[in-house]
C-alpha positions, 0 to 999 in steps of 0.5 A, a space after each residue: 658712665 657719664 660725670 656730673 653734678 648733683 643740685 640739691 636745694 633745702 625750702 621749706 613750702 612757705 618759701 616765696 621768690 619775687 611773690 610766687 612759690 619758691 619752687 615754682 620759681 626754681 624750676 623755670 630757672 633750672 629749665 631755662 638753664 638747661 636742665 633736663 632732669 628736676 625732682 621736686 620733693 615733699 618732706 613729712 618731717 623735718 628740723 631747720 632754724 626755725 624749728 621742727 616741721 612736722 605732719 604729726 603737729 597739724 594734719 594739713 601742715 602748710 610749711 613741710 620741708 622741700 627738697 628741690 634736687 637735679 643732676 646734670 653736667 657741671 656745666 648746665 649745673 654751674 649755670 642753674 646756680 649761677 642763675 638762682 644764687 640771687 633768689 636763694 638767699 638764707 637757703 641751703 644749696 649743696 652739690 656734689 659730683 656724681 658718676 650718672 648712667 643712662 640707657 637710651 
């Protein structure tokens, strides 16, 4: 087992950096940080500030919730927030340490 760090991030589709998708922003970060493994998830429903954000209120809702999440060393991870942090402002950044195995 190999310790590590786990990245989570909490958007929302809506989310804009410099003028493009959030996400779209984020994951070229996080690659040009090093980071190998990036998951990018779409929420069906969810509950923020602004309030809930739901599939069942519009069929074709536009600002569903994202989850942007990466494990990795806590090096490569450190690097990603450090490189993000001035982007993410407002937004919910959390990690955690994590025990990852990987068969090659």
């Amino acid at each position: 087992m190999q310790e590590g760090s786990c990245l989570r991030i909490y958007l929302s589709e809506s989310d804009e950096i410099d003028g493009k998708p959030a996400v779209e922003t984020i994951l070229q970060r996080c690659q040009q940080s090093g980071l190998t493994g990036v998951t990018v998830l779409r929420g069906i429903e969810g509950l923020g500030t602004h309030g809930i954000h739901s599939t069942a209120f519009l069929s074709l809702s536009s600002d569903l919730p994202i989850l942007v999440e990466a494990m990795d060393t806590h090096e490569k991870i450190n690097l990603a927030i450090k490189s993000l942090k001035p982007h993410l402002t407002g937004k919910l950044v959390a990690t955690w340490p994590v025990s990852m195995l990987k068969d090659s």
